[in-house]
N, C-alpha and C positions, 0 to 999 in steps of 0.2 A: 515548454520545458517540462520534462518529467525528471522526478528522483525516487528511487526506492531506498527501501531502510527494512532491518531486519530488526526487529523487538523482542526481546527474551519475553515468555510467559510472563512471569514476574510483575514485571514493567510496565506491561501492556494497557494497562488500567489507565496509570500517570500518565503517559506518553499521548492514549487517546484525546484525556483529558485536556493535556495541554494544546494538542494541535487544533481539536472544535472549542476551544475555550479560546482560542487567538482569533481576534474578526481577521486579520485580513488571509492566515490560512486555513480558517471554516469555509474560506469565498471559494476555495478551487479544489479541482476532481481529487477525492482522496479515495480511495480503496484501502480496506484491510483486510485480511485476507489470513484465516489459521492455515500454516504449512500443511499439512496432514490432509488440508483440502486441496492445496497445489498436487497433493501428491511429492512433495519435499521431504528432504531428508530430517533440518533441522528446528528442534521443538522451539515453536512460539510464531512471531507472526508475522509477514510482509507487510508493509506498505505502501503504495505508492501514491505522488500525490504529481497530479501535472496540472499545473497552471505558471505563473506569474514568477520569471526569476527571483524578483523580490520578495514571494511568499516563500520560494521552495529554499532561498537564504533563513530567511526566518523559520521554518521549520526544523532545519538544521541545528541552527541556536537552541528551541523548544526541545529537542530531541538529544540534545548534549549530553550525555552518559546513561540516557537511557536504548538507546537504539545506536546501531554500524548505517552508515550509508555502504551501500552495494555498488557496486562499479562493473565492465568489462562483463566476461561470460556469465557470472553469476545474477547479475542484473537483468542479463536479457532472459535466462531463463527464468526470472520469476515473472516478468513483462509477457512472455509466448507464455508460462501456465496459465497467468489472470486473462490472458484475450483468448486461450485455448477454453475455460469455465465462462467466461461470459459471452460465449459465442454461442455454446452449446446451449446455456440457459435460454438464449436468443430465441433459439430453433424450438426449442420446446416450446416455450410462449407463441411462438408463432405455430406451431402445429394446432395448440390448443384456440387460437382464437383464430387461426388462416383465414 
């Protein structure tokens, strides 16, 4: 299961804090990611975390008035930026140690 969540600037501090500060949602893939490195319009930062429906509930909770969960078109476009930047990052590491 994946979910994304947008994090105002501000926020971003608490929010990390809370989610590597919870064991059971530190256990699974989290990405975060500044907009501006997506190439996105707005300021502050993505997240995405895929693992364990139960964690990605619990993050939810963690994330309560400080982050939107993303849904629908806006979701997949922050999913296609982060796999469009760590594909490329891929390729470069791989060029450098081929």
């Amino acid at each position: 299961m994946k979910a994304i969540f947008f994090v105002n600037k501000d926020d971003y501090s608490e929010a990390k804090n809370k989610l590597y500060g919870d064991d059971m949602v530190s256990r699974q893939s989290i990405t975060m990611r500044d907009n501006s490195a997506l190439g996105l319009e707005k300021e502050g930062y993505y997240v995405q975390i895929e693992g364990d429906a139960s964690a990605i509930r619990k993050a939810k909770e963690l994330l309560s008035g400080k982050a939107k969960a993303l849904t629908g078109k806006h979701a997949k476009e922050v999913v296609d930026a982060i796999e469009k930047q760590e594909s490329s990052a891929a390729e470069g590491f791989g060029a450098i140690f081929g």
